[in-house]
C-alpha positions in Angstrom: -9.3 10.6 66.0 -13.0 10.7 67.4 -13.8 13.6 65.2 -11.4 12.9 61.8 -13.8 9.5 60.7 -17.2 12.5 60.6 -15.4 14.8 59.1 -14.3 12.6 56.6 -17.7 11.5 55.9 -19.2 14.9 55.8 -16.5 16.5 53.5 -17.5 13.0 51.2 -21.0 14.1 51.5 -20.5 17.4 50.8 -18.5 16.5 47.6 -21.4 13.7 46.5 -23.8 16.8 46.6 -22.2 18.8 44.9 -22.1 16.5 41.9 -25.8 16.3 41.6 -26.5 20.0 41.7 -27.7 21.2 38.4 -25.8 21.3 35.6 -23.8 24.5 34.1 -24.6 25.1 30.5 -22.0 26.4 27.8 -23.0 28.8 25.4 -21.1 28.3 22.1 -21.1 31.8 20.5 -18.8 32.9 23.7 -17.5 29.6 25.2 -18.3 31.4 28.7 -20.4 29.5 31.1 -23.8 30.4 32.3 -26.2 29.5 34.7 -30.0 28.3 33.1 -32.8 30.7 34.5 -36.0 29.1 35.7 -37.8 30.2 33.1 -35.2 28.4 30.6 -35.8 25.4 33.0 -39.8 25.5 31.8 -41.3 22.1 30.2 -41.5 23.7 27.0 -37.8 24.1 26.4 -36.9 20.3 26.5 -37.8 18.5 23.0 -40.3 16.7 22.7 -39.9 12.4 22.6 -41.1 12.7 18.5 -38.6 15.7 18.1 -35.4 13.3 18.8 -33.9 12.4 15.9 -33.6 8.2 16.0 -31.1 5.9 14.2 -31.9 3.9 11.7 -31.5 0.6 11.6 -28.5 -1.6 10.3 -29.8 -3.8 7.3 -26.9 -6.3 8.0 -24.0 -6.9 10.2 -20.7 -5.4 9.3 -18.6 -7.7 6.5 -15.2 -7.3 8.1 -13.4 -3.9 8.9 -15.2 -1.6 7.7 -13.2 0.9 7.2 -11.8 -0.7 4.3 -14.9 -1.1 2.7 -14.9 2.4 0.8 -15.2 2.2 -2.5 -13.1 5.0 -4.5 -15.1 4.9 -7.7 -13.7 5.7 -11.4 -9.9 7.3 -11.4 -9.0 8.4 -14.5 -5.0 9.0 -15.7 -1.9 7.5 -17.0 -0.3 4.2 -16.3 3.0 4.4 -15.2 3.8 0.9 -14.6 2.2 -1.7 -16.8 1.9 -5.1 -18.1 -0.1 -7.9 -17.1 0.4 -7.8 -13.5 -0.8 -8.3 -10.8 1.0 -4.9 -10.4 0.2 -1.8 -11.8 1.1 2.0 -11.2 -1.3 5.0 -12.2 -0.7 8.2 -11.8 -3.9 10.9 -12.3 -3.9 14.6 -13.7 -3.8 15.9 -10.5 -0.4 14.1 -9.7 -1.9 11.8 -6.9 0.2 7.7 -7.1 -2.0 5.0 -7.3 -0.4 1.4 -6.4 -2.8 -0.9 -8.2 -3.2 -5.0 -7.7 -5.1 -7.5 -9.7 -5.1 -11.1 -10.4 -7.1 -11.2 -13.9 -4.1 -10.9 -15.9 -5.4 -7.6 -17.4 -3.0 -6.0 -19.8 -2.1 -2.4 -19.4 0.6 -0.2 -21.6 3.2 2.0 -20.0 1.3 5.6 -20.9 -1.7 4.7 -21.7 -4.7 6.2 -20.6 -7.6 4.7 -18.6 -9.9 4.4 -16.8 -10.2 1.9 -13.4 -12.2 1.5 -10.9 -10.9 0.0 -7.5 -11.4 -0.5 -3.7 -9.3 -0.2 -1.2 -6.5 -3.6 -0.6 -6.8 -5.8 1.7 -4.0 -7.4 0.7 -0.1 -6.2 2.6 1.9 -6.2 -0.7 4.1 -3.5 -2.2 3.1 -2.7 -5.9 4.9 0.4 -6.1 4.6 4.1 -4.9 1.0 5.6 -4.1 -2.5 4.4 -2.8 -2.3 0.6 -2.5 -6.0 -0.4 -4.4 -7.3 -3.4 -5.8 -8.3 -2.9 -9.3 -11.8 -4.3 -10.4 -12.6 -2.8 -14.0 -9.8 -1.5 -16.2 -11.0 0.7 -19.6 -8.6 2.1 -22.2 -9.6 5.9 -23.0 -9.0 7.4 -26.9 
């Protein structure tokens, strides 16, 4: 028992030091590690403080999650599911669903073809099949 409590502590040591020996470095082109040499260790390798790319700075807090703060710009196709709301269904050229939502009472004719520009719902409803968006600007195409 008189030996176990230095043995314990050396084996600690031992472990301690080994976590502050210098680093090993991975190359990417062969994933297979490698030692640095001293000469890759010069002062000349490490980048300089004005070479470190900086972050800009935020021009104003976060409003919310922001995640759902994408807009999803213009989408262009065929209504599906129209009237005068608040639900609407698109559906573009490319076969993507659109679920669309708004309030203003806008009137939109099943097959018709328009243009809308929307941002993602905040809103938990179900408006149909597809991408759940909140429609801002509805325009008829001829």
């Amino acid at each position: 028992m008189r030996y176990a409590v230095p043995a314990a502590l050396a084996a600690m040591l031992v472990v301690l030091a080994s976590g502050c020996a210098r680093p090993e470095h991975v190359n990417p082109a062969n994933r297979a590690l490698s030692t640095p040499s001293s000469a890759s260790l010069s002062a000349s390798s490490e980048p300089a403080v004005a070479d470190v790319p900086r972050p800009s700075a935020p021009t104003a807090p976060p409003n919310g999650p922001t995640d759902q703060n994408k807009p999803t710009g213009w989408i262009v196709g065929t209504v599906t599911a129209g009237g005068t709301g608040p639900c609407y269904g698109l559906e573009t050229d490319d076969g993507v669903q659109y679920a669309l939502h708004s309030t203003a009472g806008t009137r939109l004719d099943r097959g018709a073809r328009v243009r809308v520009k929307g941002t993602p719902s905040r809103l938990r409803i179900n408006c149909g099949p597809g991408k759940l968006l909140d429609m801002t600007v509805a325009e008829p195409l001829r």
